[in-house]
N, C-alpha and C positions, 0 to 999 in steps of 0.2 A: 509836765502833764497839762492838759486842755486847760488854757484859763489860769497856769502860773505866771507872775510875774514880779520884778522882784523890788519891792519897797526900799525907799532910803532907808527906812529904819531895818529892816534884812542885809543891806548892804553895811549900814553899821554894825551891827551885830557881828557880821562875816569877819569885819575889818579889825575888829577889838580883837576876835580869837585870833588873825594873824597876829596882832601885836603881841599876845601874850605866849603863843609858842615861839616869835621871835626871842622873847625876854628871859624864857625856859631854856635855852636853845644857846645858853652860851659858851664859849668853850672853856677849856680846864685852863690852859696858859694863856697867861696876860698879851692881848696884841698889841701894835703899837699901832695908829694912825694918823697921817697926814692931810690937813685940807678939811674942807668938813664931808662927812660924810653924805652920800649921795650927789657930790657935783660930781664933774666931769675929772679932776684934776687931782680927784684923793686917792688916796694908798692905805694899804692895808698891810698886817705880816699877817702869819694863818699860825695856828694851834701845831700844825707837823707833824702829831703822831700820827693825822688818818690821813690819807691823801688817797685820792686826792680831797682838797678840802668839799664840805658841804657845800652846798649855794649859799650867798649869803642873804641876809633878810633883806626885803626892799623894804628901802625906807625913807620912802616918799608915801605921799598919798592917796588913794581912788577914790574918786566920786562916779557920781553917774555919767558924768561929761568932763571932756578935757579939761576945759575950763575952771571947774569946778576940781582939778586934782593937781597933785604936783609929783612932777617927776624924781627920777633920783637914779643914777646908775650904781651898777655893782662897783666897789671900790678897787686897784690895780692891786695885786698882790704883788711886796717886795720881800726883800730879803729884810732883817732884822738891821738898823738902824747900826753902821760903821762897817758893816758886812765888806772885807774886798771881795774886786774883782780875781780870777781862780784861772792861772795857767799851768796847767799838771803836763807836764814833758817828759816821756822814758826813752832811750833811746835804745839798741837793741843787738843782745850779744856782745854787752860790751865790758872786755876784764877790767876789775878792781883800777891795775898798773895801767891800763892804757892811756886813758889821756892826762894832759898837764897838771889836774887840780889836785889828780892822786898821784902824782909822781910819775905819769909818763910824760915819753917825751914825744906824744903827736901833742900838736899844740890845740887844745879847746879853749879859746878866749872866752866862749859864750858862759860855757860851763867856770870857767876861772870867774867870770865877772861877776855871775851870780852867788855864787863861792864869798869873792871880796865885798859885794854888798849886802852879804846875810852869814849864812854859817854853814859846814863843812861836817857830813856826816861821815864818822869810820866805818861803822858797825853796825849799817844797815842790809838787810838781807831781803834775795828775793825764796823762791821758790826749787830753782837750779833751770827751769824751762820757760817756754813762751806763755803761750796761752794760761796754763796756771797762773802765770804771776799776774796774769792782764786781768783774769779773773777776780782773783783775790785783789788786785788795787783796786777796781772798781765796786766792788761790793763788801769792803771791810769784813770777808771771811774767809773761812781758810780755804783753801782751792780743791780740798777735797770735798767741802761743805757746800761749794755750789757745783758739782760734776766737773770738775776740773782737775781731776787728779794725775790728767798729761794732755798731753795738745791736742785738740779736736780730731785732728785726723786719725788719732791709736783710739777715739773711745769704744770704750766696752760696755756691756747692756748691766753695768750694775751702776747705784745710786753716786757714788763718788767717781764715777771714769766716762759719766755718759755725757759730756760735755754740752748740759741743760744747765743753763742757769734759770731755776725756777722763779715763777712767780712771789715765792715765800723772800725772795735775796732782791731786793729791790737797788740797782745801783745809785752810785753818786749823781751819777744825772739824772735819773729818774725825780731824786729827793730833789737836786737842787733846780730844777725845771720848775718842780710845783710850787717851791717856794719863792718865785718870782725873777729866778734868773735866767736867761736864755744862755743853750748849752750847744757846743756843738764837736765832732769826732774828726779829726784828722791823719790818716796814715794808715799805720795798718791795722786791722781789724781782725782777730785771731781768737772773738769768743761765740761765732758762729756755727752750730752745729753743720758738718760738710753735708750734710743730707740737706739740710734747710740753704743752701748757701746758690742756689739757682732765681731765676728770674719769677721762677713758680711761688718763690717764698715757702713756707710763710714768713713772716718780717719780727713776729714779736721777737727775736733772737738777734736782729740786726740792730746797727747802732739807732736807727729813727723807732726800732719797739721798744729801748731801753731807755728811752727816757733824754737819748739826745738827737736835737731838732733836724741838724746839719750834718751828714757825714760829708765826708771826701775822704777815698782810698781805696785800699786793697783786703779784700777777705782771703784769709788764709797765711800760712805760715811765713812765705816769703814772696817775692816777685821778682821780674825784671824790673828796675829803673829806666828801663829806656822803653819798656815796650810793656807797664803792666797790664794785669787786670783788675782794670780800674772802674771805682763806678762813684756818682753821683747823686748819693742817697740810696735807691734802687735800682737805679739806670745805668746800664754799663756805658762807659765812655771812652774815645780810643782818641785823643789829641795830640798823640804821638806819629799818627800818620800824614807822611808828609812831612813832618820836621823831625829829623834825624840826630838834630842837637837837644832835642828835649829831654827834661830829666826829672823823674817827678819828687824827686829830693827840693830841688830849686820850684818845682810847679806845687807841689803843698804847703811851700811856703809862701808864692802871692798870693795862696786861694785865702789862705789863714789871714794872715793882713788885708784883703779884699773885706773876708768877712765880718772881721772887727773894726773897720775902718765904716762899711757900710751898716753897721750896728750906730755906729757912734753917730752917721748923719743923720741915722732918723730919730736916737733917744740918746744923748751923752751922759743921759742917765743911766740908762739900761745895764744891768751887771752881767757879765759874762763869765760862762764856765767852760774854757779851751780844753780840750784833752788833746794834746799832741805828740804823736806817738809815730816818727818815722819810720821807715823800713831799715834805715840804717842803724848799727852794720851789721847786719844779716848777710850771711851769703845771697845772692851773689853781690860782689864788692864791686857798684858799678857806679863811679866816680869819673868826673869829669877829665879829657885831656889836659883842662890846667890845673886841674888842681894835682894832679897824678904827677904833672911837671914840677909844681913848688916843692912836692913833698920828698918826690925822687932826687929833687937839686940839694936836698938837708942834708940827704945820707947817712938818718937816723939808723938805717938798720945795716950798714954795712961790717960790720965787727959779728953780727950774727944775734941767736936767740940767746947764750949762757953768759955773755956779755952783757947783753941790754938789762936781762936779769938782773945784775950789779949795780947797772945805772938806775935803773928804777927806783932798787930798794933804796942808794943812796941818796937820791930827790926825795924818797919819801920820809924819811929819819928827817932829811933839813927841813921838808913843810911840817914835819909833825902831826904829821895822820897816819902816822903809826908809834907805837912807845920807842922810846928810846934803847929799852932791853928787847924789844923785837927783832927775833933769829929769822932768818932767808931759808928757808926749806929746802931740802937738799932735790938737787936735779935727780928725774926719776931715771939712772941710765939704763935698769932693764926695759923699759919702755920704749925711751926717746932716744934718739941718737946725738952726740956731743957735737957743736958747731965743728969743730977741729978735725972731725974725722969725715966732711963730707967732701966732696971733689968740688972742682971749679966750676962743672953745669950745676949741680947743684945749688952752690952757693947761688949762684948768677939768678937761676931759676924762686930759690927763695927769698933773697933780696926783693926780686919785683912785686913776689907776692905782698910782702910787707908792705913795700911802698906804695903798693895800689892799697889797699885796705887802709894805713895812715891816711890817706890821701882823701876815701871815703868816709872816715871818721871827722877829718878837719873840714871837710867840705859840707858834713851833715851837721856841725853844731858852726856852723858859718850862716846856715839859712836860720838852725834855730834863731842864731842872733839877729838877725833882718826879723824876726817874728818880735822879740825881746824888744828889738829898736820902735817897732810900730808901737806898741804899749808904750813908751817913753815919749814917741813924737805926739801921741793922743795926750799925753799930759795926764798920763794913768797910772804910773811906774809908783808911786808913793804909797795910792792903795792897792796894791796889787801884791798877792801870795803868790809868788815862782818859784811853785818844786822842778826840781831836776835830778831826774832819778839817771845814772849812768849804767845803762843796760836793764835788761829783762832777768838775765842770768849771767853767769860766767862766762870768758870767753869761748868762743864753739870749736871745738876738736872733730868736729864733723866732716872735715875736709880730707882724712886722710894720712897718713903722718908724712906724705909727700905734697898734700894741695890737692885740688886737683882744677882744671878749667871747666869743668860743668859737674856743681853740687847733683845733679840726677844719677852722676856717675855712682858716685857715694852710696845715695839712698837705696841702688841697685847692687851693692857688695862692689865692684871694680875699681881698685886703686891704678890708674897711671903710673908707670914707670915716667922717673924725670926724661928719660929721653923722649917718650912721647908728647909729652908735658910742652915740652919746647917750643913745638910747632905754634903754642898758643903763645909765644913770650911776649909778642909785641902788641899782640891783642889784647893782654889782660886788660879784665876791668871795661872794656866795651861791649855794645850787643852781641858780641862774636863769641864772646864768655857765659856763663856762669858759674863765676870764680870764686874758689874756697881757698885759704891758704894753710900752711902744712903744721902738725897738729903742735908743734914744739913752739912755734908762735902765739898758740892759746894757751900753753902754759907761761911764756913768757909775761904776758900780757897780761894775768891771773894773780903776776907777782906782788906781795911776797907767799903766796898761799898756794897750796897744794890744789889739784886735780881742774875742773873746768866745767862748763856746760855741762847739765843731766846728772853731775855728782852732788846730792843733797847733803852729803855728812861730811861735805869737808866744803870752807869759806873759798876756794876756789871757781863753787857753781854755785854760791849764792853769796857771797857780799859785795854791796854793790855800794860805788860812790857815790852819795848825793849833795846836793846841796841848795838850797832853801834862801830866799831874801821876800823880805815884804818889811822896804824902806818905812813904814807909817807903825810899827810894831813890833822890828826888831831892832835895836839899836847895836848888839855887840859884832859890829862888820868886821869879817876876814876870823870869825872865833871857831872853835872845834868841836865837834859834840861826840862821845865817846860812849854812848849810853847803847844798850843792844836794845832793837826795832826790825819790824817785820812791814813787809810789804802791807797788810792787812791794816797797817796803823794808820792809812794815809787818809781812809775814808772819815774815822773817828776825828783825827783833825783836820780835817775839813766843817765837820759840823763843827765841831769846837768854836773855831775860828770865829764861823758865820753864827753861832748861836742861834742854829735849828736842830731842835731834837730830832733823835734818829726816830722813824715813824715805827709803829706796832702795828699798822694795819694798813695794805696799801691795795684797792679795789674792793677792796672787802676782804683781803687775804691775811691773817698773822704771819707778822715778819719773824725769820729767823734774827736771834741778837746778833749786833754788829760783835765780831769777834775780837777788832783791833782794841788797842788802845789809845788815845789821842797821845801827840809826840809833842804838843804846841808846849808844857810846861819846860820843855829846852830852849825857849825862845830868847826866855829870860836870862841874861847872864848870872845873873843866881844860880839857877838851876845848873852852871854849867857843869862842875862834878856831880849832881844829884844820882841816886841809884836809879835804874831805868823802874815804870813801871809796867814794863811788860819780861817779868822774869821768866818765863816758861815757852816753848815752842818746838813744837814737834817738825820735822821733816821727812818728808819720803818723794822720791820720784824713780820708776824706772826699779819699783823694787828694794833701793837702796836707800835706807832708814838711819836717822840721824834725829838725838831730842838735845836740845838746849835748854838747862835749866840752873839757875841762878849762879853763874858764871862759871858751870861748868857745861862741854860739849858731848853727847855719846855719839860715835861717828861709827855707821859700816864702813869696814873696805871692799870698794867695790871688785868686783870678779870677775865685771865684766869692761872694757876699756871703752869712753863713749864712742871712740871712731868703729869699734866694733859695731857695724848695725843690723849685718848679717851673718846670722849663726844658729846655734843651741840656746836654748833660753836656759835659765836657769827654775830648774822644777820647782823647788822647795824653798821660797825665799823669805819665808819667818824664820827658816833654820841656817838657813846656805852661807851666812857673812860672818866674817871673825870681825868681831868689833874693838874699838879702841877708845880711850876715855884720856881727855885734855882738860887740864886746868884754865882754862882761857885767861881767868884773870889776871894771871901771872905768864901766860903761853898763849898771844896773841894772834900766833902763826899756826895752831894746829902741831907743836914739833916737836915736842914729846909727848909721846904717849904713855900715859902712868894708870893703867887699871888694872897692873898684875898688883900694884901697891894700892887700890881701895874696891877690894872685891864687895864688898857691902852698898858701896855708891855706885857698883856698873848693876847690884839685882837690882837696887830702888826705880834706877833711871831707867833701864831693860821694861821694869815692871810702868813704872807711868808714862814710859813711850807708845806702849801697847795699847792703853787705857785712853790715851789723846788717841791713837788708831782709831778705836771702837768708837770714842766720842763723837770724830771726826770726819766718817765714812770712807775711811782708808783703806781699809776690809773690803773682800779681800787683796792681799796683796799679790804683786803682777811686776814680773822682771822680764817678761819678755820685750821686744824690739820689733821685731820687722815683721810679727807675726799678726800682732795687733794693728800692723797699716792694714793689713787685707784682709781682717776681723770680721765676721758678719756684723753689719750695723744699719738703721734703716737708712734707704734711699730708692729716691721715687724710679730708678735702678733694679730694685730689688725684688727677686722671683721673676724676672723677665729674658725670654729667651728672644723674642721675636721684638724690635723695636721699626714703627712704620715712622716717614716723615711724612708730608704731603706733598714737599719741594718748595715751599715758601722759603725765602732766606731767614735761617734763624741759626745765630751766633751766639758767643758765650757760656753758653751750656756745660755747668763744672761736672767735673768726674762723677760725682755723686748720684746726678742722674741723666749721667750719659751710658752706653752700651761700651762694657770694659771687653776689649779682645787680649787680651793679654792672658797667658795659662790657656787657650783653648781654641778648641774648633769654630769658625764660622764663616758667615756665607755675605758677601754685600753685595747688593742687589739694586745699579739705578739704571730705570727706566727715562730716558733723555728726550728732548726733541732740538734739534741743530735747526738751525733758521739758514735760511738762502745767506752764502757768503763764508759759511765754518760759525764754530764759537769754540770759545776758550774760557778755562777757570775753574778754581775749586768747586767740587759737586761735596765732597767731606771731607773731614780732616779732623784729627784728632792730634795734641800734641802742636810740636811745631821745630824747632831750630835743635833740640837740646833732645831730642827722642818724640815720634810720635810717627802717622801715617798720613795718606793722600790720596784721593781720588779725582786727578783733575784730566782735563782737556787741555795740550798743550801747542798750540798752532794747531789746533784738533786732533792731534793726535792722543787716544787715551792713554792715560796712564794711571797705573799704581804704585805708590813708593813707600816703602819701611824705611825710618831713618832710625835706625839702633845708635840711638846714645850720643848723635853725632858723631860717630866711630866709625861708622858704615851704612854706605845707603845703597839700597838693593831695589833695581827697578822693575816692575814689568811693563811692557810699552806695547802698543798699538804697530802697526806698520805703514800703516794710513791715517792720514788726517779721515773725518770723519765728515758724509757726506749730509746735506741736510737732508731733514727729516727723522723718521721715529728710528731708536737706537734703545739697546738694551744691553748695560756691562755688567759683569760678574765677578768678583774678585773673590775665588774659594779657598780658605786655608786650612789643611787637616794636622793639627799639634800632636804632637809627636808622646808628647809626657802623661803625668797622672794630676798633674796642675796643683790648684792651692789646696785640693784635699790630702795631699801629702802633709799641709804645716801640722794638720790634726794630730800628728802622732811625731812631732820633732823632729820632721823629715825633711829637707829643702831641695830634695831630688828629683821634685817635680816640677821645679818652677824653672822657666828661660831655657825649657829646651828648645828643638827645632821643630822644622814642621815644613810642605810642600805645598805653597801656593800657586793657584794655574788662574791664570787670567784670560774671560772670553769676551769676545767681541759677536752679540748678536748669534750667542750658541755656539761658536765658533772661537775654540783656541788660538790663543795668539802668543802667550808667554807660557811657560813653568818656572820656576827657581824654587830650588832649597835649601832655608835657613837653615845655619848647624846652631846657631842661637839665638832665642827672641829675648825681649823686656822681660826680666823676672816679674821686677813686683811695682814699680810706678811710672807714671810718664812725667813731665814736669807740673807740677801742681801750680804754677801761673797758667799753664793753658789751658784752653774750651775746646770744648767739640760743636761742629763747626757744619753749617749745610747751608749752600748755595756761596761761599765768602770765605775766606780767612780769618779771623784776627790773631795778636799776641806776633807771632814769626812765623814761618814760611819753614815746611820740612826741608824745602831743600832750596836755599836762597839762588841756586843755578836757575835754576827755573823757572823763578817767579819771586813778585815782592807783591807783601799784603795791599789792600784785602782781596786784590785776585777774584775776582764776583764773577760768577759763571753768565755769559751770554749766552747761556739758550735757556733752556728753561728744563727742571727739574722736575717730573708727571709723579713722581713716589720714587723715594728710596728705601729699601727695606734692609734690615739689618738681621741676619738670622745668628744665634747661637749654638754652639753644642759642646757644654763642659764635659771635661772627661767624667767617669762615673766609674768608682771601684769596685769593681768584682771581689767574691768574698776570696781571692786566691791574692789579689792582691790586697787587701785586707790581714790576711793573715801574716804576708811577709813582711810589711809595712810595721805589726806589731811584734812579731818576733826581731826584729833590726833595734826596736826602741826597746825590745827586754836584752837583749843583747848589751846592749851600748850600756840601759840602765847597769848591769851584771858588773860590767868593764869597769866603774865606777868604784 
């Protein structure tokens, strides 16, 4: 107001009531500080249940003049006073039996070494899948409890399946960010909603919203190693073009050592929280040619899969991470086929697959250890907690019970016969692949335990090897720990460790409780027979429900076989499983089943598996497969028939909110301009080497290419290169079928039929062809859709190698759609076929 101004003694006054709400103002847990407060060089820990924390008081002084005040900075928030440094490492797909520490025989030193310098988990479990388990390690709940009740790609619009990790589930980097560590993500990245997983964002979902600073990797279930989709916090990056020996197995591992290395020159204080998380061994199994060489030169698998079985279990009886009265599970032979009865391509053909997959298993925990080693050259290795979790799940039976040379094959129902198979033999395992190997190998590798990947109720798709060192805190090196634990547990001890309470309130949001238990009281060799205390645990994935509770198992059998991924769902799956009940404490392996002898213990455990369901947002339950890839779910994609570009080059672009042709009619539409001399180069593309399409100029000449699957490529071509000036191509295709609204009613009769594309040049035809098959249901989920460039691979490597960048210029390309639409005739036959079928039942 006119004529205020403000007295020292008003400025006093102001200055006392800041001190006194500073003094009100303080928090509930004791912090610790160093240095005196308000210099330049103090530290602080913070309170942890709110975060982020308040401001803190200044506490220096104001006068009216500089002079006359004294300054004081905010103090650096650390972690709690002996806090280590945190390298959490899971690796991916990987069985029980596979590497050396649990009795296989690829060799993992890395995994062996931290093994001998800490302790050796039996009985730890993940979830049976990807995403879930990534889920629940990073936010200590259950996977249904933060929308992760299966891997992004199948989620459904209910609370437990929509693959939201909310606001309310704050992750471990979130917590351990605020409390004064720098955190960063390496690898793959599989808790991204696929709607959110574009350039467009939004980002709270990606690893720099949750709470960590640094990514480097790949979003989404798998990749190519030689050619992913890769990005750089939010930047997609392609450092694979151009060098042909690159591999981002070996390339995530100098980034990691880069950025712990360049942490330490600017703070050797500074604590770090690594999450490293490769793509290995996920399919595809793309391993280097020497390492392919060492592991092929061992001739680990040449005796076959019901052999190696033998060997396993007897490395594991002599290390002792398994009891000594622990039974071998009998080989499933209405299933699988016995090594003995297969031919000589055969053999030949699944031998490679082995050795390429060993090959990528020893060569993925080869770089772990260059990461392991960098922590030891920094002079870090003493305080430092290295989990090492061995896989995500159980080995993957997703390949087929033949293999096959590109996992797309699979996700599309089509098993290779070995004789086709062949053609790829000397390619495994390079960019020429994407190689799954054949399914008798994931149960091998599984050993000593029943089923694999996707199967929750039985320890073959969830017990996973781990093993744990932190030289400054644990002293019983090379000891065993036998206690049962859930992936969930890992978060609790982590706070543990670090002595930060788990927060109650994080932006102003109340936290869901962490559900884990902490695991750190096994640290101690005291504890080492202690009883676990995490006695209870429910499981489900894919429908198939299994509860663990105080050293007993309730296991479904499942009905459906994982390599199965297209087919009939199963309708009724609270009703649909015969289940079985395992004394574990005594029946290590799952191997007898005793609950015609304790009817009383299968209602109790029947009745609190259900009640952990309801707790837990498992509800409703969902045994379908292939039906839930093509699910409606949102995507910036979605309700669009007509998609415009403007012709700017723009790459990358995932499924999610790109225009799907697949199941239906449309129309592509690009308006060109050719410059004096011809141009040449991708105009779109979707897809790439493994299934996808093409609309390029080739020596000018136009073209459009379908590559089905890598199985067949079907061209429509020009006849003329193309003269300069303005140009307009058309690429029409009319589908043949009734498309994805057949899945409505249990039908798969409308997906991957055929259809008749005419291609014109300037209104003028120049091609026809008619497909008798298209893509059912995916293209490869590493690749982007693509306008003005290439990235990821090339539809048809005859032709062209990325990025292929079009030299003329792109005026609009327009993308038109037209799904088929049921008529009520077909509507009715569609439903009388499913009351049919139901009837046959």
């Amino acid at each position: 107001m006119p004529g205020y101004r403000i007295t020292p003694a008003l400025a006093g006054f102001v200055l006392a009531i800041a001190g006194l709400v500073a003094v009100i103002d303080k928090p509930a847990v004791a912090q610790q500080t160093t240095g005196v407060p308000g210099s330049p060089e103090a530290t602080t820990t913070i309170d942890g249940r709110y975060l982020p924390p308040p401001a803190q008081p200044f506490r220096g002084q104001i006068g009216l003049n500089a002079d006359q005040s004294k300054p004081a900075w905010p103090m650096r928030v650390v972690p709690p006073k002996g806090a280590p440094n945190i390298l959490l490492i899971m690796t991916d797909d990987v069985g029980f039996g596979a590497p050396s520490t649990f009795g296989g025989v690829i060799p993992t030193p890395t995994l062996d070494r931290i093994a001998n310098d800490g302790l050796r988990y039996t009985n730890f479990h993940s979830t049976a899948l990807c995403s879930p388990t990534r889920a629940a390690l990073i936010t200590g709940r259950n996977h249904h409890s933060v929308g992760f009740g299966v891997v992004s790609e199948q989620s459904t619009g209910f609370p437990g399946y929509n693959s939201v990790i909310e606001r309310d589930s704050a992750t471990i980097g979130r917590i351990l960010l605020e409390n004064g560590y720098r955190t960063s993500w390496f690898g793959k990245e599989h808790n991204t909603p696929t709607y959110q997983a574009s350039q467009a964002g939004p980002f709270d979902q990606w690893p720099i919203g949750m709470g960590f600073e640094y990514f480097y990797g790949f979003i989404g279930g798998d990749t190519s190693q030689w050619t992913p989709n890769l990005f750089r916090n939010t930047t997609a990056i392609y450092p694979y073009i151009g060098h042909p020996e690159w591999n981002l197995i070996t390339a995530m591992a100098d980034e990691a050592i880069h950025w712990m290395n360049q942490l330490n020159d600017i703070d050797p204080t500074m604590p770090f929280f690594l999450y490293y998380v490769p793509g290995g061994t996920h399919a595809p199994h793309h391993a280097t040619p020497e390492w392919i060489k060492r592991i092929s030169d061992m001739h680990l698998f040449d005796k076959g899969w019901n052999a190696l079985r033998d060997e396993i279990f007897a490395n594991q009886k002599r290390l002792g991470v398994i009891p000594a009265d622990a039974r071998l599970t009998p080989w499933p032979d209405a299933l699988l086929k016995r090594w003995d009865t297969l031919n000589d391509d055969e053999k030949k053909l699944f031998i490679r697959q082995a050795d390429v997959y060993g090959a990528y298993l020893a060569y993925t925990d080869h770089e772990i250890g260059r990461v392991v080693q960098a922590v030891q050259d920094l002079g870090k290795l003493d305080n430092t907690l290295i989990i090492y979790i061995s896989g995500d799940n159980g080995a993957s039976a997703e390949g087929t019970p033949n293999g096959t040379p590109s996992e797309n094959l699979a996700f599309n129902g089509i098993d290779l016969p070995v004789a086709e198979q062949m053609k790829w033999y000397d390619a495994w395992g390079t960019n020429q692949t994407y190689n799954h190997f054949a399914v008798p190998w994931a149960w091998a590798f599984d050993t000593p335990y029943k089923w694999t990947k996707q199967i929750a109720s039985f320890f073959g798709g969830t017990r996973q090897g781990m093993a744990i060192s932190w030289p400054a805190r644990i002293t019983d090196k090379g000891g065993i720990r036998w206690q049962f634990h859930h992936v969930i547990d890992i978060v609790p001890t982590l706070l543990e460790v670090t002595g930060i309470p788990a927060p109650v309130m994080v932006d102003g949001i109340a936290q869901k409780p962490i559900e884990g238990v902490s695991l750190a009281y096994t640290f101690d060799k005291a504890n080492a027979d202690a009883a676990t205390n995490h006695p209870t645990q429910y499981f489900e994935m894919l429908g198939v429900q299994g509860l663990y509770d105080d050293g007993w198992m309730l296991s479904a059998v499942p009905t459906r076989a994982p390599w199965e991924l297209v087919g009939k769902a199963i309708e009724n799956p609270a009703s649909a499983f015969r289940f079985e009940l395992y004394d574990v404490r005594h029946d290590w392996t799952q191997y007898t089943d005793v609950a015609a002898q304790n009817p009383a213990r299968m209602r109790a455990m029947t009745d609190l598996m259900f009640a952990e369901f309801a707790k837990h947002q498992v509800l409703p339950l969902d045994a379908s497969v292939a039906t839930r890839l093509v699910a409606p779910r949102p995507r910036l994609a979605a309700g669009r028939d007509v998609f415009t570009y403007s012709g700017e080059t723009v790459t990358g672009i995932p499924t999610g909110a790109a225009p799907s042709l697949l199941n239906t009619s449309y129309t592509i539409t690009a308006e060109i301009d050719v410059p004096p001399g011809g141009a040449e180069g991708m105009i779109v593309t979707d897809g790439g080497r493994f299934g996808g399409y093409g609309l390029y100029l080739l020596k000018g000449k136009p073209v459009f290419l379908w590559n089905l699957l890598d199985l067949k490529r079907v061209r429509w071509e020009g006849p003329d290169a193309l003269s300069p000036g303005k140009h307009m191509l058309e690429y029409d295709f009319k589908y043949d079928g009734l498309g994805f609204a057949t899945l409505a009613f249990n039908d798969i009769s409308g997906i991957g039929r055929g259809g008749t594309g005419v291609f014109r040049v300037d209104g003028k035809e120049v091609a026809r062809q008619t497909l008798e098959r298209t893509i059912p249901l995916l293209l490869p989920i590493d690749e982007t859709f693509d306008v003005g460039a290439d990235t990821g691979t090339p539809v048809d490597d005859g032709d062209y190698q990325v990025p292929f960048r079009f030299t003329g210029t792109i005026d609009k390309l327009t993308i038109t759609l037209d799904p088929p639409r049921l008529t009520p005739e077909d509507r009715k036959k569609l439903m009388d076929a499913a009351a049919s079928a139901q009837d046959a039942k």
